[in-house]
C-alpha positions as a printed NumPy array, in Angstrom:
array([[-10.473, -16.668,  25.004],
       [-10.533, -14.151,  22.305],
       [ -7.885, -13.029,  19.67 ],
       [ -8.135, -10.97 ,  16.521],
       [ -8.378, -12.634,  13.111],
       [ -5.274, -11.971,  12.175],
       [ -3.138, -13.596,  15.099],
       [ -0.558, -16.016,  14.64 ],
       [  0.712, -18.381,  17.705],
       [  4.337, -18.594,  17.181],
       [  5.783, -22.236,  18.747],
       [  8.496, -22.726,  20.383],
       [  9.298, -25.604,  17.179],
       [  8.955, -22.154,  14.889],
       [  6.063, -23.355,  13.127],
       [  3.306, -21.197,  12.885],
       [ -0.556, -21.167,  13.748],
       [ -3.388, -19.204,  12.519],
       [ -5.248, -19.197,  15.582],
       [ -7.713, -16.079,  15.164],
       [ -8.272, -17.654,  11.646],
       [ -8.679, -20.941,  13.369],
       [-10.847, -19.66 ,  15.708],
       [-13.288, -17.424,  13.785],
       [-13.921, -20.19 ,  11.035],
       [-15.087, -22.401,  14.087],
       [-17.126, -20.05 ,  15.577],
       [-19.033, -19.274,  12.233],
       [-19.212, -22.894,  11.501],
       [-20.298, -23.975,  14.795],
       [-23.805, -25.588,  13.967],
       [-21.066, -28.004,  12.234],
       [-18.954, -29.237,  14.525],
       [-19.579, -32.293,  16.49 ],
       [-20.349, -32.523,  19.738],
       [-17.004, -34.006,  20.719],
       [-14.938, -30.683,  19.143],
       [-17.6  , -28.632,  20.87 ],
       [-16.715, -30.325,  24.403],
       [-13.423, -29.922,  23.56 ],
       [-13.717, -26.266,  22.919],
       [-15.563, -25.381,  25.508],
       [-12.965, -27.041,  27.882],
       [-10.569, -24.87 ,  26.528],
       [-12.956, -22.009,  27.748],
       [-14.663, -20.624,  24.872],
       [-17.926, -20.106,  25.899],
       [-19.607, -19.787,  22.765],
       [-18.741, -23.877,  22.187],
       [-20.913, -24.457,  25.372],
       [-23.142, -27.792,  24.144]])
């Protein structure tokens, strides 16, 4: 999965998510993350999550 910085998920609620901000600051922070949100990224197929 891969999506510029500056995308925005629009919901079908109308609310809004920041998802190439979402995803960049997680991918630069990854030594962070636990290995729960890791696993749980990685099942949603981003392979740089891979524990």
């Amino acid at each position: 999965m891969t999506a510029p910085r500056g995308h925005v998920e629009r919901l079908e609620d109308g609310t809004e998510v920041k998802l190439g901000v979402f995803l960049s600051n997680s991918k630069s922070r990854r030594a962070k993350l636990t290995a729960d949100k890791l696993q749980a990224l990685a099942d949603l197929g981003l392979e740089w999550a891979t524990v």
